[in-house]
C-alpha positions, 0 to 999 in steps of 0.5 A: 494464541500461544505463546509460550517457547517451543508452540508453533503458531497454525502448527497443527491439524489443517496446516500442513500446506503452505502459508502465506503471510499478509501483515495489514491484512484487514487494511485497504491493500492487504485485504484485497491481496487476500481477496484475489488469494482467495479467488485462487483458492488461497487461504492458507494466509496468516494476518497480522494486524490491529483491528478497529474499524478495518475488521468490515474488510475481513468478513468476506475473507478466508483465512487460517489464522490471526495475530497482532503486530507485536505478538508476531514480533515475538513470534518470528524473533523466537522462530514459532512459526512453521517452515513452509512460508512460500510469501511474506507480503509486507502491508502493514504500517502506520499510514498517517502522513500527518503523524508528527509521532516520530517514535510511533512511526520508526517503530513501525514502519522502520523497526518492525519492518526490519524485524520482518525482512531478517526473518525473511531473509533467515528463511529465505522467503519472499518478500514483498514490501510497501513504500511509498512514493511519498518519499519523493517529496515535492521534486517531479523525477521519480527514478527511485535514486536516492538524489531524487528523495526528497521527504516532505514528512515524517511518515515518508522519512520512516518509509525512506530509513527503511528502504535504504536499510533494505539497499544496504544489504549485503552479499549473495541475493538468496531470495527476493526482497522488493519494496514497492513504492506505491502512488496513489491508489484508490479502489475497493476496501479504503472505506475505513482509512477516513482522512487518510483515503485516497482523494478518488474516494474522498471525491466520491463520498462528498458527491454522494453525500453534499453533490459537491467536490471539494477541490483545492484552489491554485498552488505550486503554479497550478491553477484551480484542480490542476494538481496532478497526481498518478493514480493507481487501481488498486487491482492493478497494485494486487497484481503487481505484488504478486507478480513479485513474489511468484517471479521466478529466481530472486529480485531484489530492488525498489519498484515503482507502482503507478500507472506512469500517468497523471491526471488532474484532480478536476478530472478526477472530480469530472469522471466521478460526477459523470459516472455518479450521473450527479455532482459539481465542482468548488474551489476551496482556499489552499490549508496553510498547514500544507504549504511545503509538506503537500506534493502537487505533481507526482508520475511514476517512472516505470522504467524500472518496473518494465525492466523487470519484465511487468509489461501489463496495462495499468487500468485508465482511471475511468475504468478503476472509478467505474469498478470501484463504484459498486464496492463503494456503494456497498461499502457505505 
């Protein structure tokens, strides 16, 4: 990749069409963004990403060109990309809600993702970001106004600093900004995430692997499974970010992406086991680490989204399983 002043990266033969820009194309929601591109006959799509174990993610993707975060900072702040831009979809970030690396995660997810904005902003491309229903904290209301902000982490913190950088702007919206605040997706292509998968998947592989779903005894007033969390198909996710950027003039604002809906984690576990035909549930003591950082109850308020005219059905969690299921297999 070049890097030197006045070299355009893709510039050249075969990129005289549109581009699109995917950062945390090889992870879990990047990738399945290009998958549907590609299913409509995008590849004109730039990565930015860093690869290890999310390369398995790319093998089956079309794409023109590849570069790292840090070379793509540079990249956009010494204006070496060409013009015709149409999308930027912002995937990419440190995603360990563990981290306690504060300056690892501001860098990131705060510092980098401002870079990214501004170069959107300067060439007036969409721009479809993820946040994350993380910063909600432990509080039930989810209308996403700062008094119901509450994060329980320093990976929610860098989410919410970024969020409110992006409220902060100011002046005519010339083109769209959107932060979507994802709840818990779960689907296709989360194999490499390890602990950081989602719990439909975590589910999944400990069925297959022992027979035995490993669910948290009792907390927060919930009894034995009862936690509830919104869970969200990942293709119902894809659709969404999609929509955005498409949606005709501009938008500008922070959107949540759930399916409105929570379900316990004993029925997660159930449907997983009834779809697998194989399986049982055990209770396991509540991790001390986790006590006040853990949310047990999370429900998108999509009053917001609605009003922005999204009016599609969110896939019911037995039918995301039940599609995941063959990926899944896959994947393993």
């Amino acid at each position: 990749m070049e890097k030197s002043q006045g070299t355009k990266v893709g510039a050249g033969a075969g990129l005289a069409h549109r581009m699109i820009i995917v950062t945390g194309g090889a992870g879990f929601i990047g990738s399945n963004l290009i998958q549907a591109l590609n299913a409509e006959g995008e590849d004109r799509i730039l990565i930015v990403d860093r690869l290890a174990d999310n390369f398995r993610n790319l093998c089956d993707l079309r794409f023109c060109d590849f570069i790292g975060p840090e070379e793509f900072r540079h990249t956009i702040e010494n204006r070496l990309l060409p013009d015709d831009i149409t999308a930027i979809f912002h995937q990419g970030a440190c995603a360990d809600t563990t981290s306690t690396d504060g300056r690892y995660l501001m860098e990131n997810n705060f510092a980098f993702s401002k870079a990214v904005l501004h170069f959107a902003l300067e060439r007036r491309i969409p721009l479809v970001y993820a946040s994350s229903a993380s910063v909600y904290g432990a509080g039930q209301a989810s209308q996403p106004i700062p008094g119901n902000e509450r994060p329980l982490n320093l990976y929610a913190l860098s989410k919410l600093v970024f969020d409110n950088y992006v409220r902060s702007l100011r002046g005519p919206a010339d083109s769209t900004v959107v932060g979507l605040r994802y709840f818990n997706v779960y689907g296709p292509r989360e194999r490499h995430k390890g602990r950081m998968a989602s719990m439909v998947y975590q589910l999944y592989r400990q069925i297959q692997e022992t027979g035995c779903a490993k669910l948290f005894e009792g907390t927060d007033g919930y009894q034995n499974g009862e936690q509830r969390r919104d869970f969200v198909f990942i293709g119902d996710v894809v659709r969404i970010n999609l929509f955005f950027a498409r949606r005709p003039g501009t938008t500008r604002g922070i959107f949540n992406v759930g399916s409105g809906n929570s379900r316990s984690f004993n029925t997660v576990a159930r449907s997983i086991i009834a779809t697998a035909g194989q399986g049982h549930i055990e209770y396991i003591p509540f991790p001390l680490e986790l006590q006040g950082k853990y949310q047990s109850f999370t429900q998108a308020d999509l009053s917001g989204l609605r009003g922005a005219s999204w009016t599609e059905p969110f896939t019911a969690l037995e039918d995301g399983i039940a599609q995941s299921f063959p990926a899944w297999a896959q994947e393993a």
